[in-house]
VEXDREN-2710 file (C-alpha; in Angstrom, 1 decimal):
% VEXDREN-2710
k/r/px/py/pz
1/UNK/-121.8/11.2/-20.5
2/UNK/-121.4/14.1/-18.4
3/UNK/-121.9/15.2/-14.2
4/UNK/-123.8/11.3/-13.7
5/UNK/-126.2/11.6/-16.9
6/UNK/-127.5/8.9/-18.2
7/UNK/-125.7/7.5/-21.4
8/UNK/-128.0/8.0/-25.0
9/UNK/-127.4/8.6/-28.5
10/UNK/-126.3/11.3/-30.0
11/UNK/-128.7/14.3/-30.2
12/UNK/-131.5/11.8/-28.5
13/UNK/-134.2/12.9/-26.2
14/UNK/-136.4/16.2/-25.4
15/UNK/-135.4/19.2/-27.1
16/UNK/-134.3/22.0/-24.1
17/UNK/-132.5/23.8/-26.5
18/UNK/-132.8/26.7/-29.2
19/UNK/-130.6/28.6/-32.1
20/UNK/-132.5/31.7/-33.8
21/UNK/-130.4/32.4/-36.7
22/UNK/-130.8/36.3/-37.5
23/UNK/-129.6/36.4/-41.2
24/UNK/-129.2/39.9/-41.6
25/UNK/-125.9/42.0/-41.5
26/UNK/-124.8/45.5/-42.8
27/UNK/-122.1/44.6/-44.5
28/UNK/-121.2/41.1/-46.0
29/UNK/-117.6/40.8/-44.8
30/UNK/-114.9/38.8/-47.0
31/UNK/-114.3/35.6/-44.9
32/UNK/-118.0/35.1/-44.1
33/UNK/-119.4/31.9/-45.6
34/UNK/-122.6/31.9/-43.3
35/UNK/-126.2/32.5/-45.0
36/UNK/-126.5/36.2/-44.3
37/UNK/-128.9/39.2/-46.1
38/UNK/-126.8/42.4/-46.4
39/UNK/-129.7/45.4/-45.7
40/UNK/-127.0/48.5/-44.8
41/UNK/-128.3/50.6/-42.2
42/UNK/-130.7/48.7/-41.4
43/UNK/-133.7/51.2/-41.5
44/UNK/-133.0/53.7/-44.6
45/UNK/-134.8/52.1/-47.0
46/UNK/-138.8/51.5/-46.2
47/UNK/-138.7/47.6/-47.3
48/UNK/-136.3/47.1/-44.6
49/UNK/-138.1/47.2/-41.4
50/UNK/-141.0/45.2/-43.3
51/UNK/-138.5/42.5/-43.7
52/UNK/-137.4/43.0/-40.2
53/UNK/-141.1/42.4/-39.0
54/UNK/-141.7/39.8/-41.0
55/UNK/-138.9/38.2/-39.8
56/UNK/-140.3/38.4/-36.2
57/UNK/-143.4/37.1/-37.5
58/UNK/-141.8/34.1/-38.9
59/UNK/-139.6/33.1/-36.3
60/UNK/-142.9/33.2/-34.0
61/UNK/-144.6/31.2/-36.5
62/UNK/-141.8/28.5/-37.1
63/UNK/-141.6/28.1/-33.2
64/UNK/-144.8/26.9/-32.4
65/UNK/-145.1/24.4/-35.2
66/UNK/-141.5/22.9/-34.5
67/UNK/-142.3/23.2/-30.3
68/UNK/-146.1/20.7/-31.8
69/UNK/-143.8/18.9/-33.8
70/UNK/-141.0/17.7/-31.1
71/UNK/-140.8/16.8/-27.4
72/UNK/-139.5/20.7/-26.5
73/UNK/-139.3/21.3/-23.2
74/UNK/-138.3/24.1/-21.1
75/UNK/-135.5/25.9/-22.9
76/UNK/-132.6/26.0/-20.5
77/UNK/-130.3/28.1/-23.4
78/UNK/-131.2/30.7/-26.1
79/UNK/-129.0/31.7/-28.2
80/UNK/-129.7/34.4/-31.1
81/UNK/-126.7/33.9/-33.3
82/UNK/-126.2/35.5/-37.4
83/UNK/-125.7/37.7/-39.2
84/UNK/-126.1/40.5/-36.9
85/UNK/-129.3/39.7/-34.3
86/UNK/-128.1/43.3/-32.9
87/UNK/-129.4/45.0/-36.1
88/UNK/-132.6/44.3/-35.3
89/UNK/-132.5/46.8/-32.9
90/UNK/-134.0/46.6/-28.6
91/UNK/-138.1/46.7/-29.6
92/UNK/-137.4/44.1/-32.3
93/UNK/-135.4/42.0/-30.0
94/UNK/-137.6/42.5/-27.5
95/UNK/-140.6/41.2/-29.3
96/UNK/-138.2/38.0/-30.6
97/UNK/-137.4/37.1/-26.8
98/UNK/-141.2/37.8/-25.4
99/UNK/-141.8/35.1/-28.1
100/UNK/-139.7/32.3/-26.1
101/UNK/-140.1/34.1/-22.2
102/UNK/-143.2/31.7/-21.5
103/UNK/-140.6/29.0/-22.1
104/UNK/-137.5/29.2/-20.5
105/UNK/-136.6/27.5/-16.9
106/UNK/-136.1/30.0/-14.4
107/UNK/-132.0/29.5/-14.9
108/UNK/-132.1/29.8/-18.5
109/UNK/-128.8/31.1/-20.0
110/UNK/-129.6/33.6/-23.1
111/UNK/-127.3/35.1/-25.6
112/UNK/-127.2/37.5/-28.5
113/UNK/-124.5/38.3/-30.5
114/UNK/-123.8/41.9/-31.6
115/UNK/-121.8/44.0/-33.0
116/UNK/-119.9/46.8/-31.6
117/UNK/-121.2/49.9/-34.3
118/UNK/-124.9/48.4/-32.6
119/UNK/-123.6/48.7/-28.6
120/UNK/-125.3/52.1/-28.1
121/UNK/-125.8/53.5/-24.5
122/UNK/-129.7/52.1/-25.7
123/UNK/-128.8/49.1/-26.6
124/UNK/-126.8/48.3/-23.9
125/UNK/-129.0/49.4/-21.2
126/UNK/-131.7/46.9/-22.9
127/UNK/-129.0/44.2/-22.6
128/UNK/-128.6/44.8/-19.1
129/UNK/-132.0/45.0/-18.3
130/UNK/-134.0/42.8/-20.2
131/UNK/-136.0/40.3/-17.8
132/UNK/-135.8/36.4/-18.8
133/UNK/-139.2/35.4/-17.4
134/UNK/-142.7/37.7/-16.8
135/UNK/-142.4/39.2/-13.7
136/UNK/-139.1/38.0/-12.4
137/UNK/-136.3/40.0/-10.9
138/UNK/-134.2/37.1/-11.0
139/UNK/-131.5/36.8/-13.9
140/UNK/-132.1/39.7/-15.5
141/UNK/-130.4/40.4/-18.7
142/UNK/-129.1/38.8/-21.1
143/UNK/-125.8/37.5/-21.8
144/UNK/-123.6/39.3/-24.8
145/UNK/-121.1/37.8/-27.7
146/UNK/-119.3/41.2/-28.6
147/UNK/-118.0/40.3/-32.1
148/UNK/-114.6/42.1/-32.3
149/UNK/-112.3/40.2/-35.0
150/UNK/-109.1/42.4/-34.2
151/UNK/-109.0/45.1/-31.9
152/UNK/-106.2/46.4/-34.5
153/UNK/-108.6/48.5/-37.6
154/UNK/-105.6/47.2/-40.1
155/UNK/-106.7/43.6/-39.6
156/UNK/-110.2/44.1/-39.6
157/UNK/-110.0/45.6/-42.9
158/UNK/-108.3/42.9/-43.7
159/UNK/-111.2/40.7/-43.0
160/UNK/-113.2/43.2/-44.9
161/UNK/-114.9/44.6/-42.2
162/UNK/-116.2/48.0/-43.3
163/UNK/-117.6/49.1/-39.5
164/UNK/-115.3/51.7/-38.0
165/UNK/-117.0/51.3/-34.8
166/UNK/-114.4/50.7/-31.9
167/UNK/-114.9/47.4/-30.3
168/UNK/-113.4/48.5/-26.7
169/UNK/-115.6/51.4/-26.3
170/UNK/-118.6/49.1/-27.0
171/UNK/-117.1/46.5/-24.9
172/UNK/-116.6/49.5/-22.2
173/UNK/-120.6/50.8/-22.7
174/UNK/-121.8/47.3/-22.2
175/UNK/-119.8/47.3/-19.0
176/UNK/-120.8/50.4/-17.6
177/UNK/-124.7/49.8/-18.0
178/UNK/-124.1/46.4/-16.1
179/UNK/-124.3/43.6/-18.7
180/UNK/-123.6/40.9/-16.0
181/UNK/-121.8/38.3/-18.4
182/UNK/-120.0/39.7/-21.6
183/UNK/-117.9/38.0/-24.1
184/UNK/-115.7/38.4/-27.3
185/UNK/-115.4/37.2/-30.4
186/UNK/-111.9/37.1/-31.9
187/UNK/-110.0/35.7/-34.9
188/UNK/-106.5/34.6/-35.6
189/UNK/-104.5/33.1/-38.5
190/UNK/-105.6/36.7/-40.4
191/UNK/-103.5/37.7/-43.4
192/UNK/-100.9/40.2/-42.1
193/UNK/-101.2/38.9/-38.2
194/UNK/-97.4/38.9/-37.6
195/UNK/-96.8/38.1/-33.3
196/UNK/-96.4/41.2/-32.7
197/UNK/-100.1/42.3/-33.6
198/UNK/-101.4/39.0/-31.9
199/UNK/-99.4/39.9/-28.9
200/UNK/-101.7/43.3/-29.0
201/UNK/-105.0/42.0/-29.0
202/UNK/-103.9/39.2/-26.3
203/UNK/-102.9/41.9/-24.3
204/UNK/-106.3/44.0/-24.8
205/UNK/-108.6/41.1/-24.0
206/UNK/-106.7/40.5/-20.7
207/UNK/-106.3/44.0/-19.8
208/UNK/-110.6/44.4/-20.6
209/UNK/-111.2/41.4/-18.6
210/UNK/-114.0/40.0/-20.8
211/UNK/-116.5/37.2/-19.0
212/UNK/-116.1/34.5/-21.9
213/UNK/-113.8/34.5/-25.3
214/UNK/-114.0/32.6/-28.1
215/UNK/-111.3/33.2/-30.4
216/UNK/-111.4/31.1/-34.0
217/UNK/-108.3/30.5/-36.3
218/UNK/-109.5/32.2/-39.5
219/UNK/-111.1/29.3/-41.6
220/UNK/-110.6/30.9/-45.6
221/UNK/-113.8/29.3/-47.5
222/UNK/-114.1/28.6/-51.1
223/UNK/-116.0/31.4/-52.8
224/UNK/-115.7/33.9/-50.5
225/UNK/-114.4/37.4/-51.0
226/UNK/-111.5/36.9/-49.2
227/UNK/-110.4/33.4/-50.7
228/UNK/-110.7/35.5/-54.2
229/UNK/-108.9/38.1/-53.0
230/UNK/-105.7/36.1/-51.5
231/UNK/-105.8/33.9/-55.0
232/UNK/-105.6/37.2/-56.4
233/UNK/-102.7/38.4/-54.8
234/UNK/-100.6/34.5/-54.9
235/UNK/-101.7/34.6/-58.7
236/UNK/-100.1/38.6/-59.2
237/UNK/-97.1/38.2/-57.0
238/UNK/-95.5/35.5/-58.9
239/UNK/-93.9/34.0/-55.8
240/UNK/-92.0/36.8/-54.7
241/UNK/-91.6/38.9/-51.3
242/UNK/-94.4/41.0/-52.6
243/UNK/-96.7/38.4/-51.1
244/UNK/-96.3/37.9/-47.9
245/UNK/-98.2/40.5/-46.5
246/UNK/-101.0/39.5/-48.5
247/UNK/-100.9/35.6/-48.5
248/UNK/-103.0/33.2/-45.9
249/UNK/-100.3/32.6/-42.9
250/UNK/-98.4/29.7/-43.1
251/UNK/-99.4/26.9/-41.2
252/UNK/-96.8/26.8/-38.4
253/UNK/-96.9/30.5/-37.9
254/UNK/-100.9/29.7/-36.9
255/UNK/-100.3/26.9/-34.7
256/UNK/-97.6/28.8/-32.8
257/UNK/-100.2/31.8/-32.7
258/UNK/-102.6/29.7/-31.3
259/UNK/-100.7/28.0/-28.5
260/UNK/-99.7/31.5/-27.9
261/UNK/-103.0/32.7/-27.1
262/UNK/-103.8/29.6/-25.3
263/UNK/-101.1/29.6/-22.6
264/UNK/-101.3/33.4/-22.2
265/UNK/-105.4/32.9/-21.8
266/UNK/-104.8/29.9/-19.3
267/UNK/-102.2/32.1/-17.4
268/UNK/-104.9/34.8/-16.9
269/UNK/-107.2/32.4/-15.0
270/UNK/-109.5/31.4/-18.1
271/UNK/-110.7/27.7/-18.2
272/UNK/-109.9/25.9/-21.9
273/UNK/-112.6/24.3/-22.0
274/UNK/-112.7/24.0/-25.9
275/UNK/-110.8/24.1/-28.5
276/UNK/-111.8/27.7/-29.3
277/UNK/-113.3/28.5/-26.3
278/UNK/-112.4/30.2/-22.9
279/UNK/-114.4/31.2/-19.5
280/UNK/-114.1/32.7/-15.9
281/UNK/-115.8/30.4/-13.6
282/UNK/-119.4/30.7/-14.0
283/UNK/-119.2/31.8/-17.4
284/UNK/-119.1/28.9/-19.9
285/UNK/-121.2/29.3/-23.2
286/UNK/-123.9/26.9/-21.6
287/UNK/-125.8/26.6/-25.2
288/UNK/-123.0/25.5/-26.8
289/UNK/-121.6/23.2/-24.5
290/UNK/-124.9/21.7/-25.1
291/UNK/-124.4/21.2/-28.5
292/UNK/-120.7/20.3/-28.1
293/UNK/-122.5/17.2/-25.6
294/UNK/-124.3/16.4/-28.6
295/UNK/-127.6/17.4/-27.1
296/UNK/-130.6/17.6/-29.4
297/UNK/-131.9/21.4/-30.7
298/UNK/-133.9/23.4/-32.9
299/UNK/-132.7/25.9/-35.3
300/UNK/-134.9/28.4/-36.2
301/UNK/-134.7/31.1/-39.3
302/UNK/-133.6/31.3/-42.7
303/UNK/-130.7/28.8/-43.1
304/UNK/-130.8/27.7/-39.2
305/UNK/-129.9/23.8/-38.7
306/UNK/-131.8/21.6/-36.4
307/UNK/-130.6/18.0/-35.5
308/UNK/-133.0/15.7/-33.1
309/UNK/-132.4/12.2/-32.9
310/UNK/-131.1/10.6/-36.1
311/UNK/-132.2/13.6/-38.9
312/UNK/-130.8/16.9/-38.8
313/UNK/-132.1/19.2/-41.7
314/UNK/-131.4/22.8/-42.9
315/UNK/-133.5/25.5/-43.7
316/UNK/-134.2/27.7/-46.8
317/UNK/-131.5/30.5/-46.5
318/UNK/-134.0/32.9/-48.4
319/UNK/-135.7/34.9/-46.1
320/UNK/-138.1/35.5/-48.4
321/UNK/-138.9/31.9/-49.4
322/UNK/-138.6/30.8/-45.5
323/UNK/-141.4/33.2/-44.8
324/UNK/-143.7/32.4/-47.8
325/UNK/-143.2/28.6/-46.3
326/UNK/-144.3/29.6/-42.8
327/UNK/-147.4/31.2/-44.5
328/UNK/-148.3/28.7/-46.5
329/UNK/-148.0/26.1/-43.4
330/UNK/-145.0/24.2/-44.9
331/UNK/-142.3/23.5/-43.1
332/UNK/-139.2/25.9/-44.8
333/UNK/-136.6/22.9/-45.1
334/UNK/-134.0/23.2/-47.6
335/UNK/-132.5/19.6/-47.1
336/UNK/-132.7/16.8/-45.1
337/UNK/-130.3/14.4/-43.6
338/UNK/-130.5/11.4/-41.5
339/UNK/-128.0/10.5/-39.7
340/UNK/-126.6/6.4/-39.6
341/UNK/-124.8/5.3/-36.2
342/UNK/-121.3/5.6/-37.7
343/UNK/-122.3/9.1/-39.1
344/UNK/-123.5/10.3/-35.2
345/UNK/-120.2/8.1/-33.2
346/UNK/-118.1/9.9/-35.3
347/UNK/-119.9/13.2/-34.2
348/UNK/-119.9/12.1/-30.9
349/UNK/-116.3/11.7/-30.5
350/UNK/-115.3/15.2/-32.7
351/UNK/-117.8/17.2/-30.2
352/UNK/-116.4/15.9/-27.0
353/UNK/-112.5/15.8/-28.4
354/UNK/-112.7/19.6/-28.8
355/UNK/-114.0/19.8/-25.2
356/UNK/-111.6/17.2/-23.3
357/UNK/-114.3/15.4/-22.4
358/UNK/-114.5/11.6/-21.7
359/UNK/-116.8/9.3/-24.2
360/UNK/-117.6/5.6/-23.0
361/UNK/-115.4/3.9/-25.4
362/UNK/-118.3/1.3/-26.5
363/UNK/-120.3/4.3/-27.7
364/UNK/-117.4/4.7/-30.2
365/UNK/-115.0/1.7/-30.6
366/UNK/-117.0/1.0/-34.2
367/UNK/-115.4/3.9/-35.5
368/UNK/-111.9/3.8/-34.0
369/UNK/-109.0/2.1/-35.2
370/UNK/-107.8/0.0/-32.2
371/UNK/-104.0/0.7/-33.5
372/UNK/-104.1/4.5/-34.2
373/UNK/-105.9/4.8/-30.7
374/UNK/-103.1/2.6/-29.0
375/UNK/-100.7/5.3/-31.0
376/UNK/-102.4/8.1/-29.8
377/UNK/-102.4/7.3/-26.0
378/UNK/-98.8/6.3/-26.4
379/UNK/-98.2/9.6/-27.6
380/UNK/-99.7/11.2/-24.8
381/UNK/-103.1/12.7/-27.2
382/UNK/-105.4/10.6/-25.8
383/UNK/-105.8/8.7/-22.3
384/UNK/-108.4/5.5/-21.8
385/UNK/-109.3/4.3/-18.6
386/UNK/-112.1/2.9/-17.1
387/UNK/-113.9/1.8/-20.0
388/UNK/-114.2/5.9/-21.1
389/UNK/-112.1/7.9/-23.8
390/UNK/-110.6/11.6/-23.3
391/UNK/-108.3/13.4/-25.4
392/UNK/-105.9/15.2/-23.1
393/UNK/-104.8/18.6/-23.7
394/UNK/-102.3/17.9/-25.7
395/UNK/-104.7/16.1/-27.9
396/UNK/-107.2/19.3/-27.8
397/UNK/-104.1/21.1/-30.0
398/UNK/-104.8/18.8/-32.6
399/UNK/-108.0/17.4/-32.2
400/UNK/-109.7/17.6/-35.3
401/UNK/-106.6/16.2/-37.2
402/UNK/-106.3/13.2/-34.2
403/UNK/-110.2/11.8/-35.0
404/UNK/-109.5/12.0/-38.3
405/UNK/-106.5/9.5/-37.6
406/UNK/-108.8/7.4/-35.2
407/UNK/-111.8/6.7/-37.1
408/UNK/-111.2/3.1/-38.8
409/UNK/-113.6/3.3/-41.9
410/UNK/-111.8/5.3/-44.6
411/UNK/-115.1/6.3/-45.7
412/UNK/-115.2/8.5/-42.8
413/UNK/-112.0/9.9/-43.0
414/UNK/-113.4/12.9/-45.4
END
């Protein structure tokens, strides 16, 4: 419950809420485990731009059956996530946002991420001009996720990203053409990040002043590049020094990283207001606070994930096949699954324990273990009065690892 709303479900009632997933990217980089299309240049090869359009084409397509299908009503967030929605390029953006412009509230907050090698003077001066609804001068633009990594080029090549681009002369261009709410995109825990080179890009964001920053602790997944890569080097070093600068950071050298980052974000004036997640006031990431609220929303695109009332499904990561669906009037589902009450209370309390924010205990006492919440409270990770839930700040440190320890079925402990 949140500002006097009403209690419901999880993910319950109309859908206000959209995620176009743009799949493409230059580049697949070695940590990335999302469904992404490397094209290059985007543009140098003729089939390219077809896909592009097509792409378009489908997104437009899969909107209006899904907006038939649902209760949608007007979006109040926007977000056009990847991949690399920046790739597309202003006129192919342009024609993806005049897609949902008939239906946004007046107040709607949308965002597109991009990446720095795309934050031309052209693009940026689209960014800051680019009107959210016909024929108003009201909000105009639209609101930017600079993806940086590092500001250091050793550590983004050791993420395996092959852009030389330079994030804080993109982040400075973006600026300068009046991009009215700008943030940045940062990860820590990267192989090689010793303090010192955290302590560097802590000290760029603040000095650049940046509207909103998310900053994620680097999350190695199984098959990709990188994982392969770090086995590598563990398997040749044979446990000697030789692997250090190589090998995944140890564990307390991350959590010391990350409370670094924290208290020096804090200091600056930045509200931690999730786990990952900072903002000057008025600058919160209003779409996902929505989903972190467990609000209900459409995903649209090739592997985009929707989740409305109890069944949230996936779709085909192909863009290929996900635009031969659209045509043939299927819907371009890869998988479908509903979600029981345990399944969506658990979810519940994860979403709102990254964000510090309180859950009516009833809504979730069938999944919490009376003892390990008594624990947790004692232990100053969690505080319960007035019939609500909240896990302090303390708790937000840890809060993945503290659910886990809540939730009383061990069936949901995976």
């Amino acid at each position: 419950m949140h500002g006097g709303e009403t209690p419901r479900p999880p993910f319950d009632g109309p859908v206000r809420h959209v995620y176009v997933h743009v799949p493409f990217c230059r580049a697949r980089c070695d940590y990335c485990a999302f469904a992404s299309v490397a094209v290059g240049g985007g543009g140098s090869a003729t089939d390219v731009p077809r896909l592009f359009d097509a792409y378009v084409e489908g997104v437009a397509a899969e909107w209006e059956r899904e907006r038939a299908a649902h209760d949608v009503r007007r979006l109040r967030t926007l977000y056009l996530g990847g991949g690399t929605p920046s790739l597309l390029g202003p006129d192919r953006l342009e024609r993806l946002l005049t897609v949902f412009r008939p239906h946004l509230t007046p107040q709607a907050e949308v965002t597109v991420e991009v990446n720095p090698e795309d934050a031309g003077t052209e693009f940026a001066a689209w960014a800051a001009g680019a009107r959210r609804s016909p024929g108003s001068g009201a909000l105009r633009g639209v609101r930017i996720s600079l993806g940086v990594q590092s500001f250091l080029p050793e550590l983004r090549a050791a993420l395996g990203r092959t852009a030389q681009a330079d994030p804080r002369a993109a982040f400075d261009r973006l600026r300068a053409a009046g991009v009215a709410s700008i943030g940045l995109d940062l990860i820590h825990g990267i192989p090689g990040q010793t303090p010192e080179l955290l302590a560097g890009d802590i000290a760029t964001v603040l000095d650049l002043r940046p509207d909103h920053v998310s900053w994620y602790e680097l999350d190695v997944s199984e098959g990709t590049a990188l994982a392969r890569r770090l086995a590598r080097a563990e398997g040749t070093a044979g446990g000697g020094r030789r692997a250090a600068p190589v090998a995944a950071l140890a564990d307390d050298v991350r959590a010391a990283g990350y409370r670094r980052l924290v208290r020096a974000l804090s200091r600056a004036g930045y509200d931690w207001y999730e786990v990952s997640n900072f903002a000057r006031p008025g600058h919160k990431a209003r779409h996902n606070l929505a989903c972190w609220r467990a609000r209900p929303y459409l995903g649209l695109g090739p592997g985009a994930v929707s989740t409305v009332g109890a069944r949230r499904w996936t779709n085909s990561a192909d863009p290929r096949a996900w635009a031969a669906a659209l045509a043939a009037g299927r819907r371009p589902t890869r998988s479908v699954e509903e979600l029981d009450d345990a399944t969506r209370a658990r979810e519940r309390l994860l979403l709102a324990a990254r964000c510090g924010e309180p859950v009516p205990l009833e809504a979730v006492s069938a999944v919490v273990d009376p003892d390990a919440l008594a624990a947790s409270a004692g232990a100053g990770l969690v505080s319960v009065r007035g019939g609500t839930l909240r896990v302090t700040r303390k708790g937000r440190h840890v809060a993945d690892g503290l659910c886990v320890r809540l939730f009383r079925a061990p069936r949901l402990r995976g």
